[in-house]
Every structure is written in C-alpha cells, then in structure tokens.
C-alpha positions in Angstrom: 5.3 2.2 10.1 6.0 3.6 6.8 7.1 7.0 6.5 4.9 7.7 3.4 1.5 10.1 4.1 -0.3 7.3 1.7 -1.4 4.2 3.3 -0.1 0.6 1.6 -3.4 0.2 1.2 -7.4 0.7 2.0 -9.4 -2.2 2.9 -12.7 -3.3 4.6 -12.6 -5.5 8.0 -14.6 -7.2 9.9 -14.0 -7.1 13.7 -14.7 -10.8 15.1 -15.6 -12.1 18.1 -13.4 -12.5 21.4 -12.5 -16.2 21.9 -15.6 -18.8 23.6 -16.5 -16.3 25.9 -17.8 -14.3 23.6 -16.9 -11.6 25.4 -17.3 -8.3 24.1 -14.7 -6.3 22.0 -14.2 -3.1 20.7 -11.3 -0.8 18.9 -11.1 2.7 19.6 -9.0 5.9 18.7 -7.6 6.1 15.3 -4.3 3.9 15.2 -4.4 -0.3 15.8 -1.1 -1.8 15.8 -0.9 -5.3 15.2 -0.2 -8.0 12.7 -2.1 -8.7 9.5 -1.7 -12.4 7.7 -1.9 -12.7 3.5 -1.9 -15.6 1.3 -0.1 -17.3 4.3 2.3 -14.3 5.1 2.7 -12.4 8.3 3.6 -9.0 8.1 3.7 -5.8 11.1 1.1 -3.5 10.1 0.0 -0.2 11.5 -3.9 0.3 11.1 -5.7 3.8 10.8 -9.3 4.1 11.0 -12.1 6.6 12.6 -14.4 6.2 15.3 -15.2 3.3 17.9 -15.8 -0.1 16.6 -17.7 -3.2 18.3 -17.4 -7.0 17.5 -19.1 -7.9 14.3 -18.9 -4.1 13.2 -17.4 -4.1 9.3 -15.6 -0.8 8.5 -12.7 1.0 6.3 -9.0 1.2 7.4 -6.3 2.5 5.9 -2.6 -0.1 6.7 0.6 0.9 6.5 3.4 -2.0 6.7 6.3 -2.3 8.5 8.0 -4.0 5.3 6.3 -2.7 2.1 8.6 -2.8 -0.2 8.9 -6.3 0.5 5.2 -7.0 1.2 3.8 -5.2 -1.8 4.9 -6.8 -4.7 2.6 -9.6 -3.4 0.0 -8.3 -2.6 -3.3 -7.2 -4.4 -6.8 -6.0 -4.8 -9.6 -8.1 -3.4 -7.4 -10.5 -1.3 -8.2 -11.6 1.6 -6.6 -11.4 5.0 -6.7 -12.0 8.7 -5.4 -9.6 11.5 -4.4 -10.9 14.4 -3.7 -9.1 18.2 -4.3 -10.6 21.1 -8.5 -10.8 21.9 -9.3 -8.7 18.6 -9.4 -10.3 15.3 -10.5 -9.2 12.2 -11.4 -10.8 8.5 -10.8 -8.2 5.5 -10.5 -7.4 2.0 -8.3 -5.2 0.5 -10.5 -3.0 -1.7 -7.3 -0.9 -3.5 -3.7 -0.5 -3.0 -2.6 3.0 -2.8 1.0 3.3 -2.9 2.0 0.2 -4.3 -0.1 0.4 -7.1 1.2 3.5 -8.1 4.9 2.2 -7.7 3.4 -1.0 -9.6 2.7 1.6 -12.8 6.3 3.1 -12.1 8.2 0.1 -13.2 5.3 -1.0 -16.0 2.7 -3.0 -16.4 4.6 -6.1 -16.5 6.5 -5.4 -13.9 5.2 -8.3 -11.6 4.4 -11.2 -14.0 6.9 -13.3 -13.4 5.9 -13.3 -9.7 3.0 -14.6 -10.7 4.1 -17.1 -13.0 6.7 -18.4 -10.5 
C-alpha cells in the first residue's frame, strides 16, 4: 500500500454475487485487500471503506495502489473497473482521483496527452 494519508482514488462498487451458487457474500471491517482490473490492467490494491456490506450492496471506497506512480498516469475519472478476490467481486467507477490528480496539476495540464494520443 501507499504510504500517502490520501487515497489513489475514491470510487463507487458494486459487490457481486458469489459464483452459481449464489451463495451469499459479504465484506466487513474497514480494509479489503485484493486486486482491482482497468482498461485491461491488473494492479495490487488496498481498499478502505466503512461498515458491513452484502452482495449486490453499492457503496464508496477509498484505493490505494501498490504501484501508483505507475498506475496513475492511466488512469481516470469515470472508468470502469473490476475487483477481483477469490468469492467476492465487485464492478466500480471511479468517481475522482485524489492524489494523482493533484500530481496530474503538478507537472501541467498537458502533462499526459501524449499518453493519450499514443
């Protein structure tokens, strides 16, 4: 995990359901760590979020990457992404990045156009 207080960024997930069973899942606690896939990317994430959540439940986490200097550049606001752990899987959207962005606005506004051009 990062060693920054601010998360990478805040987004909305959707906790799916467990496998054909259907079995019943559920996150509790405040941490979730696990692995988070976007725009076809796999990256080591740490996940912080309050309360107890079911399957099907949508709800705000703050993530925190293993590799955000490298993921960040790449990433951001209102994609998509998949988290994936064992039985629990989530859809989300990233609703705003937090310290990237404001490392974005340190090196200009610019700064990541040719990634996008590439």
């Amino acid at each position: 995990m990062s060693t920054s207080a601010l998360p990478d960024f805040v987004a909305e997930i959707h906790l799916l359901p467990v496998g054909a069973s259907g079995g019943h899942s559920h996150l509790s606690g405040k941490e979730w760590r696990t692995v988070v896939e976007i725009n076809n990317e796999f990256w080591s994430a740490t996940l912080h979020f309050d309360g107890e959540h079911l399957q099907g439940e949508h709800f705000e986490v703050e993530i925190w990457l293993l590799l955000a200097d490298v993921a960040l550049p790449m990433i951001e606001q209102g994609m998509s992404f998949t988290v994936w752990e064992d039985e629990s899987q989530a859809k989300g959207v990233i609703k705003r990045l937090t310290r990237g962005s404001a490392r974005r606005l340190e090196r200009g506004p610019h700064a990541t156009e040719h990634l996008r051009s590439a």
